[in-house]
N, C-alpha and C positions, 0 to 999 in steps of 0.2 A: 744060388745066391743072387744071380743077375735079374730069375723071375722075382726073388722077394724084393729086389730095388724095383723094380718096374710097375711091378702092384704095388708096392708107398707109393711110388709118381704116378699111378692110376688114380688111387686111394687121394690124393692132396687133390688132385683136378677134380673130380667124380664129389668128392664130401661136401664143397659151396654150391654144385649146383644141385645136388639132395637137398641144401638146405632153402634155396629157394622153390624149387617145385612144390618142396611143403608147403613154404610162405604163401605160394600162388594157390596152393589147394584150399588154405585156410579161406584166402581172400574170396575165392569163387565160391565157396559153401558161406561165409557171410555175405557176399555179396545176394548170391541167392536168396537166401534167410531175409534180407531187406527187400528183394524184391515179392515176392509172397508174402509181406507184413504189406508191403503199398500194395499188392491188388486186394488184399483184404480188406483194407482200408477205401481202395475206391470201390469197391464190393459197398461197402458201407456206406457211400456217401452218394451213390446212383438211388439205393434203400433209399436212404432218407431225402435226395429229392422226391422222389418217386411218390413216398408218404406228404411229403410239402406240399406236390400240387393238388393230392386229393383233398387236404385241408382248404386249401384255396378255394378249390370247385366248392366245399361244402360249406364255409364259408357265403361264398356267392349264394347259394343256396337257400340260406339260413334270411342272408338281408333279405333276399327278393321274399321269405316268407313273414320277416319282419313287418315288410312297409305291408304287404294283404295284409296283414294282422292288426296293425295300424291304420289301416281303411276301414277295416268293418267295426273295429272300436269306435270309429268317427262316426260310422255309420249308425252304428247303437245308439250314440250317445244324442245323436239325432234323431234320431226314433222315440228315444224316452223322453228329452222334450218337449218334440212332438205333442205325445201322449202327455206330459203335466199340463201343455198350454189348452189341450182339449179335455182334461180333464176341470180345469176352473172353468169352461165354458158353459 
């Protein structure tokens, strides 16, 4: 009889802190779960600067083919000029 009082006075001490271990189990598998959603996430945002600077470079790329592209239309359009003003000659 004296061990089934002594296991309730185990059982009353033992049962709050079963219930928080759990509580702290939960919190460390969510907390986990949050932290694997933020490296996903910075997984994702390194991606996409990564993709940003190539746009940039190509970008740059693109003007510097713009303005030649731009020069040699100038250039043509000097050339055919050119040619009408030697052609009324």
């Amino acid at each position: 009889m004296m061990f089934l009082r002594r296991f309730g006075n185990f059982k009353k001490i033992t049962d709050p802190w079963i219930v928080i271990l759990n509580k702290q189990k939960v919190a460390l598998l969510d907390a986990e779960r949050t932290v694997e959603t933020a490296l996903a996430k910075a997984a994702l945002v390194d991606d996409l600067q990564n993709k940003n600077q190539e746009l940039v470079k190509q970008i740059e790329i693109n003007h510097e083919g713009n303005k030649t592209h731009r020069q040699k239309v100038a250039e043509v359009e000097k050339l055919t000029q050119t040619v009408r003003e030697l052609e009324e000659v």
